[in-house]
C-alpha positions in Angstrom: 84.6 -197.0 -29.3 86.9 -194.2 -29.7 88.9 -195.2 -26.4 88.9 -198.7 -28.0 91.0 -197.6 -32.0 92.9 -195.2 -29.4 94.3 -198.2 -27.6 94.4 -200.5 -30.7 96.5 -197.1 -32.5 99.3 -197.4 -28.7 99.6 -200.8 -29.1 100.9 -200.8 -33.0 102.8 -197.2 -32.2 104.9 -198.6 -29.3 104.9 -202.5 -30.7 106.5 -200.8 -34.2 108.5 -198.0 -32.7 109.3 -198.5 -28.9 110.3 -202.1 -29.0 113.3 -201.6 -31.8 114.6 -198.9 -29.5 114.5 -200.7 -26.4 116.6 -203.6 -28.1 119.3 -200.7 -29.5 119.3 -199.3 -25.9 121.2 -202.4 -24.6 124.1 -201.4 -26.2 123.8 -198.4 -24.1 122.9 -199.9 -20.7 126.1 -201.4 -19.6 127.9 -197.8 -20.5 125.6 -196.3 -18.7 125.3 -198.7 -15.2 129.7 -198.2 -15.2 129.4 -194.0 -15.8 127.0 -194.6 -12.6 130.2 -195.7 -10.5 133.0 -193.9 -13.3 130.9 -190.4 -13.0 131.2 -189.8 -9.5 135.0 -191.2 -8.9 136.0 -188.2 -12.0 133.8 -185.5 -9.4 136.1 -186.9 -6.7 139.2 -186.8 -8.5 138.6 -183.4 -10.2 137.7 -182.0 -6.7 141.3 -183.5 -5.0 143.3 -182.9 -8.1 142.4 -179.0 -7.8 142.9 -178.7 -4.1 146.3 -180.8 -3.9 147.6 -178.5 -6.7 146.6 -175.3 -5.1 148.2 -176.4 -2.1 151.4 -177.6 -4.1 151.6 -174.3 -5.3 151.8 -172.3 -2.3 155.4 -173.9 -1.7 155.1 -174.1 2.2 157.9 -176.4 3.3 157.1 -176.2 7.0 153.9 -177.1 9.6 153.2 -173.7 10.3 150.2 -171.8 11.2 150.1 -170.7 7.9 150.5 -174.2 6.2 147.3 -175.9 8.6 145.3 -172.8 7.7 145.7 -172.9 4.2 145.2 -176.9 4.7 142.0 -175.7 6.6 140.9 -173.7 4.0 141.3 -175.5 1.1 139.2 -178.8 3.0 136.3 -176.4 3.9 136.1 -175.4 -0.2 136.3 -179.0 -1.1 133.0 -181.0 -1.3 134.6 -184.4 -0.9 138.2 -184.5 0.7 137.5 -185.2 4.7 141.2 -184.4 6.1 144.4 -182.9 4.3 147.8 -184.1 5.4 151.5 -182.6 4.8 154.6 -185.2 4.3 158.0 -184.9 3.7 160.6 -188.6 3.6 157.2 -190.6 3.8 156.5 -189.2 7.0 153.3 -187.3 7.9 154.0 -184.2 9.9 150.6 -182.2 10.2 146.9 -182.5 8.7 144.3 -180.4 9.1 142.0 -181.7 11.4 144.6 -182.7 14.2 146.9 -180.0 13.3 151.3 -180.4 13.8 151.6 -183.9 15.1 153.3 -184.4 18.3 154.9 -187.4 16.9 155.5 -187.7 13.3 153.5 -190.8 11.5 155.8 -193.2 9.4 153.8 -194.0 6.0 153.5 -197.9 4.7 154.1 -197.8 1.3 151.5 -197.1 -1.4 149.2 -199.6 -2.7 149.7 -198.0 -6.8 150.9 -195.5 -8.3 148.9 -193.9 -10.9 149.6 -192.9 -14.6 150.0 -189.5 -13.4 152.5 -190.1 -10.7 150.2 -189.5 -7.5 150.2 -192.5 -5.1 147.3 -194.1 -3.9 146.2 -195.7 -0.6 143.3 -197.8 -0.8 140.6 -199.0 2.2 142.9 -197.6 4.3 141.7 -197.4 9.1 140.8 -194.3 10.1 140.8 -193.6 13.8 137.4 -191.2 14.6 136.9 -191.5 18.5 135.9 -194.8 19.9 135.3 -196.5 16.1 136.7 -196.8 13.0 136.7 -195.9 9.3 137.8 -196.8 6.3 138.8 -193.6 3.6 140.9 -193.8 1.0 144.2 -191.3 0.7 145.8 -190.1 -2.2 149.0 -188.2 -2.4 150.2 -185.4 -4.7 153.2 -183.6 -4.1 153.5 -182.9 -0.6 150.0 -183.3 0.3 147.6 -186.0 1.1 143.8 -185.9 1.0 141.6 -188.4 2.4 138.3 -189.2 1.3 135.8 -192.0 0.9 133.4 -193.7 -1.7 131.2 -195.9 0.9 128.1 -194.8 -0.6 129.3 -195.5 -4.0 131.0 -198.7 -3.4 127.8 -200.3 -1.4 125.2 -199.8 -4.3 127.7 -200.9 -7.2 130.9 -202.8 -6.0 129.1 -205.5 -3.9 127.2 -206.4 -7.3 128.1 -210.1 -9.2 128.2 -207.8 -12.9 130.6 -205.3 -12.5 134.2 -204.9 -11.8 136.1 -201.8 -11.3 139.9 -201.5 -11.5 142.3 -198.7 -11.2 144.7 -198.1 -13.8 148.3 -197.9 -12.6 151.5 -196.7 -14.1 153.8 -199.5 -15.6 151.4 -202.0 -14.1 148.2 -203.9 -15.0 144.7 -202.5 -13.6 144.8 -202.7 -10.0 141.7 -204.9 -9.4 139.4 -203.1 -7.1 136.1 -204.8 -6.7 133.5 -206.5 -7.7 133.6 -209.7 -10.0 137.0 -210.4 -9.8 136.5 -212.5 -13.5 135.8 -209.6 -15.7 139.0 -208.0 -16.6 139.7 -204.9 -18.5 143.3 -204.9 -19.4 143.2 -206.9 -22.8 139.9 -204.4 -24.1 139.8 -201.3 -25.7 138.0 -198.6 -23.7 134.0 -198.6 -25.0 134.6 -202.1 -26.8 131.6 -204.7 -26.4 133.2 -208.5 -26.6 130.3 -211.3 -27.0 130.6 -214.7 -25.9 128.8 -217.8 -25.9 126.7 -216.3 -22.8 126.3 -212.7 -23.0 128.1 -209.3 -23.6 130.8 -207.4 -21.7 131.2 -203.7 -21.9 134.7 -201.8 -20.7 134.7 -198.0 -19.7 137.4 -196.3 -18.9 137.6 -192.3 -17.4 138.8 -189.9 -18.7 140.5 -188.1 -15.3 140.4 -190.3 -12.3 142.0 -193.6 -13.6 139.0 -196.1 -12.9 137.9 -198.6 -15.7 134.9 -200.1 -15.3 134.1 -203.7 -16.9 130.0 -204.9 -16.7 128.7 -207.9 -18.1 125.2 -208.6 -19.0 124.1 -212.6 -19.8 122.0 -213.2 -23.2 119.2 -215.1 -20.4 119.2 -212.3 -18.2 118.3 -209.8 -22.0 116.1 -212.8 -22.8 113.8 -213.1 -19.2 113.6 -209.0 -20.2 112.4 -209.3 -23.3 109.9 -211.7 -22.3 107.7 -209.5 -20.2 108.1 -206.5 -23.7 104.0 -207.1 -24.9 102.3 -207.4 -21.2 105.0 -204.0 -21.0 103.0 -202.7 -24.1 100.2 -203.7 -23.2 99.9 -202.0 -20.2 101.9 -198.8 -21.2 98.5 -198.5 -24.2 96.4 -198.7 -21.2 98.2 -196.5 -18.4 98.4 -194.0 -21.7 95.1 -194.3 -22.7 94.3 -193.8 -19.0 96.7 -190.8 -18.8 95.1 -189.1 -21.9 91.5 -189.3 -20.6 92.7 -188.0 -17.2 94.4 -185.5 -18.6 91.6 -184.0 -20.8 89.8 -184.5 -17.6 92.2 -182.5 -15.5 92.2 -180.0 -17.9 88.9 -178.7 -17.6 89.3 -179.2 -13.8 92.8 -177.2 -13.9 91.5 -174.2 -11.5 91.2 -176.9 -8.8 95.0 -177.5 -8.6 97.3 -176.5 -5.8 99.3 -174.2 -8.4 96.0 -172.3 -8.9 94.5 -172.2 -5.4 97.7 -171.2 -4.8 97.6 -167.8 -7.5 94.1 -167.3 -6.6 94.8 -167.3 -2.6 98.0 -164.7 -2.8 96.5 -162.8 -0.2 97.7 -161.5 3.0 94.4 -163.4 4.9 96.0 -166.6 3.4 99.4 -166.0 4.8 100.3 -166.6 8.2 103.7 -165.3 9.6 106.2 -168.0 12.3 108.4 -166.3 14.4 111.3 -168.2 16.1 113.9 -166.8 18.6 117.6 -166.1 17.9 119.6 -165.9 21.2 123.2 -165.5 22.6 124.2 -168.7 23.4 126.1 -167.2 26.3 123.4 -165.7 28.7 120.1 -166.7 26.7 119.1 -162.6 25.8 116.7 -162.3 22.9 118.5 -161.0 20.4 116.0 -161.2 17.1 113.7 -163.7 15.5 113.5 -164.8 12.1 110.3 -164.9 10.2 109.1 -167.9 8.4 105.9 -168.2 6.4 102.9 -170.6 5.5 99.7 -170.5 3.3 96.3 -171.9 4.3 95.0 -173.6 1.7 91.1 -173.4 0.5 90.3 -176.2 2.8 92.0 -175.2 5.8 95.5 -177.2 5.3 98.5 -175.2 6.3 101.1 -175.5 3.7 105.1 -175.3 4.0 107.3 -173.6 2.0 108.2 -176.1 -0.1 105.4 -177.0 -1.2 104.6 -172.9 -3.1 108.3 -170.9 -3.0 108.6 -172.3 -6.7 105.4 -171.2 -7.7 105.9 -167.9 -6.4 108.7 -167.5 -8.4 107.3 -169.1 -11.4 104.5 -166.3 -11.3 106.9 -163.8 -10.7 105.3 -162.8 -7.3 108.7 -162.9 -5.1 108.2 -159.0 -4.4 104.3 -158.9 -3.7 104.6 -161.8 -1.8 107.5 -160.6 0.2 105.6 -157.3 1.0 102.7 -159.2 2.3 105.1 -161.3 5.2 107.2 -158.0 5.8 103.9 -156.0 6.8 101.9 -158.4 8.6 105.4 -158.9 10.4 105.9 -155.7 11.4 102.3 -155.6 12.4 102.3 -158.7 14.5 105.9 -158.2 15.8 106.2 -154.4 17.0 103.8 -154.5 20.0 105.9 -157.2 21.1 109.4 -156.5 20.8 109.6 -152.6 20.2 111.0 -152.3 23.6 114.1 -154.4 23.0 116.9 -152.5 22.0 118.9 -153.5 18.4 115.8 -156.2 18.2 116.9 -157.9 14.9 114.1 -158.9 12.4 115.0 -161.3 9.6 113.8 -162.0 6.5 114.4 -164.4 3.8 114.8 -162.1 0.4 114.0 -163.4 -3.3 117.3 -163.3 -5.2 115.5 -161.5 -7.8 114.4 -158.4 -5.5 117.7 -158.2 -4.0 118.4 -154.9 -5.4 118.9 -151.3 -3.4 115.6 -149.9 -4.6 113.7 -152.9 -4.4 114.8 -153.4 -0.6 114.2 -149.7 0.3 110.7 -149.9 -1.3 109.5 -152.8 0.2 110.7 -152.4 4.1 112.5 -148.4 4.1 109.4 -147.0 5.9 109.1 -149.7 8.6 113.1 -148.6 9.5 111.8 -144.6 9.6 109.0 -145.8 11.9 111.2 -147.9 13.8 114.7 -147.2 14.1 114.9 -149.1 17.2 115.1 -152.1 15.3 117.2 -153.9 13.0 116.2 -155.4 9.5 118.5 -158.3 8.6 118.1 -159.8 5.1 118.6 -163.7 4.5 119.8 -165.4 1.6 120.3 -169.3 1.3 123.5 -170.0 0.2 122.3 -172.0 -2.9 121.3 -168.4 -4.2 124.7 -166.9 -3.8 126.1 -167.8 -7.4 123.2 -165.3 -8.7 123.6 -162.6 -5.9 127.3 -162.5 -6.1 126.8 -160.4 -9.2 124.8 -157.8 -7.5 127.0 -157.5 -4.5 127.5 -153.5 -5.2 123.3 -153.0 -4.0 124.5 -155.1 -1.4 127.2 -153.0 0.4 124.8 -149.6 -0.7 122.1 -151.8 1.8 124.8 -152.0 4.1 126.0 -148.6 4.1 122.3 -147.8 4.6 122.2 -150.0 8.1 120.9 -153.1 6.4 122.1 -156.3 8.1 123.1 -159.4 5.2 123.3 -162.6 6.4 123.6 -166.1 4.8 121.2 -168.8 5.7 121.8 -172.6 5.7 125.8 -172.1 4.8 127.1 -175.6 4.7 124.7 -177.1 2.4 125.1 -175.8 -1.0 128.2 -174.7 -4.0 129.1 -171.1 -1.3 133.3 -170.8 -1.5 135.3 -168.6 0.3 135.6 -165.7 -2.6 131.4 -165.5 -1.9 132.0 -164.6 1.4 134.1 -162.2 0.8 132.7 -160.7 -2.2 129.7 -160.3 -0.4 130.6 -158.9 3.0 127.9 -160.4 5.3 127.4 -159.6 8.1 126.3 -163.5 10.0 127.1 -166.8 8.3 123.6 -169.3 9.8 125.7 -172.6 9.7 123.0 -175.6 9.0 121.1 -177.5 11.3 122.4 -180.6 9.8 126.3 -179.7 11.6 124.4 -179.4 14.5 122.6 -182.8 14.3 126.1 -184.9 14.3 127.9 -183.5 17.0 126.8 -186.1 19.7 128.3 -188.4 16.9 132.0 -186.9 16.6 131.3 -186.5 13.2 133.8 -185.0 10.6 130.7 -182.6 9.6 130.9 -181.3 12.7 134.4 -180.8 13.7 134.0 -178.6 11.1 132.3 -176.3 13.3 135.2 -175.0 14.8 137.2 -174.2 11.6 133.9 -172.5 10.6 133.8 -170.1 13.2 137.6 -169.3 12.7 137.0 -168.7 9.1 134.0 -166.1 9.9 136.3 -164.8 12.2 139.6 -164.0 10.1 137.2 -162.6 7.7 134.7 -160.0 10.6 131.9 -162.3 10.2 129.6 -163.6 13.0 128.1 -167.0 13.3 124.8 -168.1 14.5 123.9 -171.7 14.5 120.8 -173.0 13.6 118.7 -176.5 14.9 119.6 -176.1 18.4 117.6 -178.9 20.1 119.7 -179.8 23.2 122.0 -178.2 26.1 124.9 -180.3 25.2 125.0 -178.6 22.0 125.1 -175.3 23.9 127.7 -176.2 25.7 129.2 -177.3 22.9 129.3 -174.6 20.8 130.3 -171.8 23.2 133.7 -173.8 23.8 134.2 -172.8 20.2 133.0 -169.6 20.9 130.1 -169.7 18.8 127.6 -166.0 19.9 124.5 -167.1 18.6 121.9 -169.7 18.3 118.5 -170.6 17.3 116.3 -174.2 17.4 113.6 -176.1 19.4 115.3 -175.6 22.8 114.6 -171.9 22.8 111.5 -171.4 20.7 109.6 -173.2 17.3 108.4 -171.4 14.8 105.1 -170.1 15.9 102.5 -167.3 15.4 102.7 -163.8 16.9 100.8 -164.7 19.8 102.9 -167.6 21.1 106.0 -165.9 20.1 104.6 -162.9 22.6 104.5 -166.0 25.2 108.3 -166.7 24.9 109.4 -162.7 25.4 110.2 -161.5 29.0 111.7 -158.2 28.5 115.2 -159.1 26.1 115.2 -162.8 28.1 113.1 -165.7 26.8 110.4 -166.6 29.6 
């Protein structure tokens, strides 16, 4: 009975109060479908406006060494720009993949010009090996960046009730795609026009000159509405469901993962992966990095991903880093104490990366072992929050500490990190690594990667290593280290003492 008035009491609460604010929502659904298309363009167009000005700024008038590094550099801290190009008398001279061109390319003339005097190229071929692209290019000053919106353009473009122009200068909207019949150029931005058959909503952005018109039919709101009570309906039920569960779960709580998890933060629930970093060169065993798991209650191993966030939510980072760092060092020292320099590595909490913090949890395992080397890992995502502790991390390093930065490629890392923070290896990500077969732009970035470390003292190892033409492939850049499936998995002590012959992997 009471489950019965509780449904009856869903039913009036969402037929009253959810229904009148689904109907004021459609107001809001056509803004919000164009800012899906509008929100990313102003990302792109904030990220080239930057980089073409700080190029414009450096007033290089020639292709020189300098100009293609500072080209170089200024792609690698962009997250969308694919090549950067130099012109002078509509004729491109250098860009920053290819470097000074032999012969110099004659530009075709500009599909628009924008309200703020850059010119545009739109959909324009772009040779990459044996097939061929299409990128867009845009023009500021001296310098061109080329870029694409593929991903973009397939979910929204292609659809019948949208259109997307770009505004130009001293012209009307330079149609882009979509449904051709839906114009913006007689509608004020955020105006809603009705007709006989439905409504049209026009947005326009605020920095990257793209108006987006979308149209939604009155049948197509209708059909919608239609299906509103067997909605209700079953959103009393699925809540009235949710409720009971919920009560239910609640006196079932110590069963979750979350706290099978808190209650199995022990080192006999923690098993420690090893897996093998090598010179690319001549295949010596240079170090290993240690990974870790957790056995749950009924014998499942979990990953990482699955309890690094609870960890940190119960503020366990340094127990829980204590427990891998001796069971490593107990696991790993029989094996590899005769290798000279050995390098262990392990993946450090943000939040314990401070000097006394470090010292307490691994300092006595350096006394007892001097032989070896302690490098400390941190995933580039975490280098916004480290950055402002970067003093503990040159005291580390003045106190023989190795820092290196793990999966650098993949999240918001710039240049000034680096170099605030002195490491001492960049791990470039597996996915790099993955596209090289391909000719991909991702990884002929490789190379300028490598050079970067270079000008700046720091080595590179790269990780996801699966085959030999990747090797090959990465020592004609001059890449030292490596680690992946073709020299070792991550695996427990006792394989991991399989794969060592001396400093050689068997």
């Amino acid at each position: 009975m009471l489950i019965f008035f509780f449904s009856v009491f869903l039913f009036a609460f969402f037929t009253g109060g959810a229904v009148p604010v689904i109907l004021e929502n459609y107001k809001q659904k056509n803004g919000n479908y164009a800012y899906k298309y509008i929100g990313e363009m102003d990302r792109v167009s904030a990220d080239i406006a930057a980089t073409l000005k700080k190029l414009n700024s450096l007033k290089l008038d020639e292709c020189s060494d300098e100009m293609i590094k500072q080209m170089r550099f200024a792609q690698f801290e962009s997250k969308y720009i694919k090549d950067i190009g130099f012109s002078k008398n509509n004729k491109l001279l250098c860009t920053s993949g290819l470097g000074k061109l032999d012969k110099p390319f004659d530009e075709l003339p500009a599909d628009l010009t924008t309200p703020g005097g850059s010119l545009v190229w739109l959909k324009v071929p772009i040779k990459l090996f044996n097939f061929e692209k299409y990128a867009h290019v845009v023009r500021t000053g001296s310098y061109n960046a080329v870029f694409n919106t593929s991903e973009i353009d397939r979910a929204d473009i292609s659809a019948s009730n949208i259109a997307i122009y770009v505004m130009q200068k001293d012209k009307p909207p330079y149609f882009y795609g979509g449904n051709r019949d839906l114009t913006v150029d007689s509608v004020t931005d955020g105006q809603a026009i009705y007709d006989m058959k439905g409504m049209k909503t026009v947005l326009c952005s605020t920095s990257s000159n793209i108006c987006a018109a979308v149209y939604i039919s009155y049948s197509d709101i209708i059909q919608k509405e239609a299906s509103l009570i067997f909605g209700i309906v079953m959103l009393s039920a699925i809540s009235t469901i949710f409720v009971m569960k919920y009560l239910y779960d609640t006196l079932n709580r110590f069963k979750g993962f979350r706290n099978r998890f808190k209650r199995g933060l022990t080192p006999e629930k923690i098993l420690c992966y090893y897996q093998p970093i090598v010179e690319l060169k001549t295949s010596r065993l240079i170090g290993c990095e240690v990974l870790c798991r957790w056995v749950d209650f009924d014998g499942r191993v979990a990953s990482p991903i699955e309890f690094l966030g609870i960890v940190k939510e119960l503020q366990k980072t340094k127990e829980f880093t204590q427990i891998i760092i001796d069971k490593a060092f107990a696991e790993l020292t029989p094996v590899i104490s005769d290798i000279p320099a050995f390098k262990i590595s392990f993946n450090i909490f943000p939040s314990d990366f401070r000097t006394e913090t470090i010292v307490d949890m691994v300092g006595k395992y350096r006394e007892e072992h001097p032989q070896l080397t302690i490098n400390l890992e941190l995933t580039e995502d975490e280098l916004i929050e480290l950055a402002k502790v970067s003093a503990a991390i040159d005291e580390l390093r003045a106190k023989g500490y190795v820092i290196s930065i793990d999966d650098f490629g993949t999240g918001y890392s710039s240049l000034s990190y680096l170099r605030d923070i002195n490491a001492d290896y960049i791990k470039i990500d597996r996915s790099f690594v993955k596209e090289i077969e391909h000719g991909s732009i991702k990884s002929n970035l490789i190379p300028n990667i490598v050079n970067i470390a270079n000008d700046i003292g720091t080595q590179v190892i790269v990780e996801g290593i699966e085959k030999r033409e990747q090797i090959d492939y990465l020592i004609s850049y001059n890449v030292l280290y490596g680690q992946g499936y073709i020299f070792g998995r991550p695996c427990p002590a006792e394989e991991f003492s399989k794969l060592v012959c001396g400093d050689r992997l068997c």
